[in-house]
C-alpha angles and dihedrals in degrees: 000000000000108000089097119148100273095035107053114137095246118113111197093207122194091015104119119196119207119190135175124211119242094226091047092054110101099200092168093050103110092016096126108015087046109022115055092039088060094040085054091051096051083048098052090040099048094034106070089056097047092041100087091045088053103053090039089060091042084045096050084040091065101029094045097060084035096061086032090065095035088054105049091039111122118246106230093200078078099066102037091111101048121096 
């Protein structure tokens, strides 16, 4: 017949593929030299604004359970008399 997959009569002009082997991509390459410089630097630079928020929520965390006890703790000046 002729008109298999692979041998049909289009032809697809000015459209340019570009493909990289699997066995030829280094994804380890910068890794170190590159890589954890530039992770350090998105740490020191998004750090400073999130800090306060951070030791706010740490801060409510503890204080929070700590009233709650303190609160709903019994007086036992209340029941003296009870026997």
């Amino acid at each position: 017949m002729g008109l298999e997959f692979g041998n049909l009569p289009i032809h697809i002009r000015r459209v340019v593929y570009y493909s990289l082997s699997p066995l030829e991509q280094r994804a380890w390459t910068k890794s170190i030299t590159h890589g954890i410089p530039n992770w350090l630097r998105r740490i020191s630079r998004a750090l400073p604004p999130m800090l306060p928020g951070c030791i706010m929520t740490v801060g409510i965390m503890t204080w929070a359970p700590a009233a709650h006890d303190r609160y709903t703790r019994k007086d036992p000046k209340l029941y003296e008399k009870d026997k």
